[in-house]
Kinemage of the C-alpha trace (Angstrom):
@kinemage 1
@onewidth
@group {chain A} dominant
@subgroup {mainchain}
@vectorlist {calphas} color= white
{ca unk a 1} P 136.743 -86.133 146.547
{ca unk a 2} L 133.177 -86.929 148.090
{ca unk a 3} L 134.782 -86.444 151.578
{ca unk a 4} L 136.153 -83.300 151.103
{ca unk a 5} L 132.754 -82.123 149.326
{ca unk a 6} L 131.449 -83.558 152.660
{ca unk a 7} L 133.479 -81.594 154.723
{ca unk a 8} L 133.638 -78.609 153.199
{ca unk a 9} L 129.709 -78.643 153.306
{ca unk a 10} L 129.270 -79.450 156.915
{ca unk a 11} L 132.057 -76.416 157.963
{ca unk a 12} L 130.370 -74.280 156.413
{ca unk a 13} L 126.762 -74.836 157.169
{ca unk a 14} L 127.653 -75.348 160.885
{ca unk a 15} L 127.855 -71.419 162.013
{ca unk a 16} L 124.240 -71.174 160.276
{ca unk a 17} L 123.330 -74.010 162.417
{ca unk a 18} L 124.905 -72.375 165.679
{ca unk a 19} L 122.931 -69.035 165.537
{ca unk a 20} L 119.868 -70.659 165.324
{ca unk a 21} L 121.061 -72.398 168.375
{ca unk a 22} L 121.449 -69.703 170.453
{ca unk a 23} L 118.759 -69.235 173.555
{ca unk a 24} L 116.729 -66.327 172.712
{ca unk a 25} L 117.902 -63.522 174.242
{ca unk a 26} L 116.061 -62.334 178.277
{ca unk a 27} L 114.197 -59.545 176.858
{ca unk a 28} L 113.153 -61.470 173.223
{ca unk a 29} L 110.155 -62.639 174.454
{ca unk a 30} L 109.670 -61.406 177.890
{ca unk a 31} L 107.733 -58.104 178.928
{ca unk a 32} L 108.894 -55.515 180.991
{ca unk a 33} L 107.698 -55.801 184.445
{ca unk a 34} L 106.424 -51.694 184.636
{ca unk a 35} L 103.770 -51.432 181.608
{ca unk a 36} L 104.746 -47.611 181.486
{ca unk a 37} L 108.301 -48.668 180.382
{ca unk a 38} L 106.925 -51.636 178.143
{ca unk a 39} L 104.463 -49.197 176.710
{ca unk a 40} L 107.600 -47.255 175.370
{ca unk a 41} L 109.307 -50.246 174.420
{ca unk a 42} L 106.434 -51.555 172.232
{ca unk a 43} L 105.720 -48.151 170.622
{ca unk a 44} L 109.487 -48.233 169.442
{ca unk a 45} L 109.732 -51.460 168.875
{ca unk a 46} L 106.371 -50.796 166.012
{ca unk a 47} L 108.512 -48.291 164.503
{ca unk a 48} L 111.746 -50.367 163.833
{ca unk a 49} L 112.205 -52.784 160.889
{ca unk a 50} L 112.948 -56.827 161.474
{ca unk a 51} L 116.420 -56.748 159.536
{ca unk a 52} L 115.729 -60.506 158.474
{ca unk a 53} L 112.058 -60.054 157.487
{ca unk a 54} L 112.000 -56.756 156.209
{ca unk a 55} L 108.431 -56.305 155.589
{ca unk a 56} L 107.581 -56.755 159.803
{ca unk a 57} L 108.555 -54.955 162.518
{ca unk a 58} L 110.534 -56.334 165.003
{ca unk a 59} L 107.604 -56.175 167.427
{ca unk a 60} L 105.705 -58.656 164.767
{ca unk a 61} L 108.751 -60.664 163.851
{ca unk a 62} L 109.777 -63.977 165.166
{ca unk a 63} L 113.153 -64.158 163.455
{ca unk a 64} L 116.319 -64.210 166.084
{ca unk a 65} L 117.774 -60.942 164.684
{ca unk a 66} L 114.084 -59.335 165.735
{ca unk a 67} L 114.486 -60.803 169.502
{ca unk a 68} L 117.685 -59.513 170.165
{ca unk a 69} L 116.579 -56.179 168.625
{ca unk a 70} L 113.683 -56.255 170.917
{ca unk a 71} L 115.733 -57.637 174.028
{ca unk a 72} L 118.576 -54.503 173.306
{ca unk a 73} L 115.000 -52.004 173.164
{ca unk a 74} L 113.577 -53.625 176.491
{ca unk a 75} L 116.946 -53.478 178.258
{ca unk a 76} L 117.784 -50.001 177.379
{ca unk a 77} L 114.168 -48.729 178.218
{ca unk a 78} L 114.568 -50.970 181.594
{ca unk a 79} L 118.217 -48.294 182.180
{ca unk a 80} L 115.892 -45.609 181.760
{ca unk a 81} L 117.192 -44.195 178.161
{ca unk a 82} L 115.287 -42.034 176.090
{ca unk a 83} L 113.463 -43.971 173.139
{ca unk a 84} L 115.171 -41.578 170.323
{ca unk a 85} L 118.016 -41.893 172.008
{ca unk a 86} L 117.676 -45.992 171.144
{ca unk a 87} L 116.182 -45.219 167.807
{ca unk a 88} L 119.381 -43.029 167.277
{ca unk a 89} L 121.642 -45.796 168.494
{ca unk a 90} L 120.009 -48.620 166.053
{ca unk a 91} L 120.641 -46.236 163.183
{ca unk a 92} L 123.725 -45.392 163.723
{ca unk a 93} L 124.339 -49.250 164.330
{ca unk a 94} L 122.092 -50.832 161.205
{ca unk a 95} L 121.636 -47.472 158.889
{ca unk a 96} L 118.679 -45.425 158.277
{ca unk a 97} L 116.462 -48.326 156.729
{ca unk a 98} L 115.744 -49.919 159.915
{ca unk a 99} L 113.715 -47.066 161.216
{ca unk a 100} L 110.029 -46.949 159.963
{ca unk a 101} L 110.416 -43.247 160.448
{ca unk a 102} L 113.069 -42.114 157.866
{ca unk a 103} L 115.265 -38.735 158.591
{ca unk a 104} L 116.211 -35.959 156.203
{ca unk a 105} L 119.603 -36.366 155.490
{ca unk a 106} L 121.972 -35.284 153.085
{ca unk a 107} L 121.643 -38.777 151.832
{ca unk a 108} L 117.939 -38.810 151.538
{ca unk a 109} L 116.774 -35.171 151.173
{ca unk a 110} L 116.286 -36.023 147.297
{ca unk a 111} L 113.861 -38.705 148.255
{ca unk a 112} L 111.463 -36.299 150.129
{ca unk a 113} L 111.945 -33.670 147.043
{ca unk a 114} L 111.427 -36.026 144.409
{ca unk a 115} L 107.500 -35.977 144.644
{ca unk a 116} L 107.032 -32.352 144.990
{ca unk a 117} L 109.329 -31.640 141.713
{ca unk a 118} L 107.297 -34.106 139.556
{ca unk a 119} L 104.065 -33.056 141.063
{ca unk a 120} L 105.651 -28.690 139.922
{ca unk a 121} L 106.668 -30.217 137.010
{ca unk a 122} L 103.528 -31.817 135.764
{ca unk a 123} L 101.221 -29.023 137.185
{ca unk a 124} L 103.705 -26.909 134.777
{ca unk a 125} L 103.202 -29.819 131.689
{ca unk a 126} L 99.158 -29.561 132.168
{ca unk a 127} L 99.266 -25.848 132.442
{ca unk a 128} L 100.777 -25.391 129.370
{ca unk a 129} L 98.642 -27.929 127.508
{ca unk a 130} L 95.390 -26.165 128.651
{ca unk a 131} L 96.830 -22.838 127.448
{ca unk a 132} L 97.528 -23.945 124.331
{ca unk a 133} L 94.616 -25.943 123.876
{ca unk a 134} L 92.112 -22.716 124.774
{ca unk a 135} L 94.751 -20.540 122.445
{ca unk a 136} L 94.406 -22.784 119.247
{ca unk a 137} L 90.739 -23.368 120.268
{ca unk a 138} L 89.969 -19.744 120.501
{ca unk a 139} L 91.542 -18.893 116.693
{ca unk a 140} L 89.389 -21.399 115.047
């Protein structure tokens, strides 16, 4: 029973073991060799989220998901693509939460409107208080 508890332990642990074994990828932690083009790169690379870390960018991130992010930026700015043309292609790859720099979407149009209907609705809330407040004061 220990030996299959063994086994079963060490097959699956050993693909977690394997990506960390991976060399990092050419562009992870290399710079461009024009610093117009590695400009670009780093500005988009500041807007995009580390998947792993979540709270870094993948320009401050030293996780192995954040290096091949960077080396797939570097690579593509190297080809000459447009950097929302990149930004487009890692959302459409990883979903809208990996940008920095949300869209309006059908999907997340009622996350820019929340704020301004609460902010209506309690400008509406105070302005009736106040009214009613100067109306019952004024009677007295």
């Amino acid at each position: 029973m220990r030996a299959l508890i063994l086994f079963l332990s060490l097959a699956l642990a050993a693909p977690l073991a394997a990506q960390d074994s991976l060399p990092p990828a050419p562009y992870a932690y290399r710079q461009l060799e024009d610093p117009a083009k590695e400009k670009a790169a780093q500005d988009l690379m500041m807007t995009l989220r580390c998947l792993t870390c979540q709270s870094q960018s993948i320009a401050d991130s030293d996780a192995p998901m954040a290096g091949d992010m960077r080396n797939q930026v570097r690579e593509r700015i190297a080809r000459g693509e447009d950097p929302e043309a990149i930004r487009a292609w890692l959302i459409e790859r990883y979903g809208d939460w990996v940008s920095y720099e949300p869209r309006v979407t059908t999907m997340t149009w009622p996350l820019f409107a929340a704020p301004v209907v609460l902010l209506l609705l309690a400008a509406i809330i105070v302005r009736k208080r106040f009214t009613r407040a100067r109306a019952q004061g004024g009677k007295s």
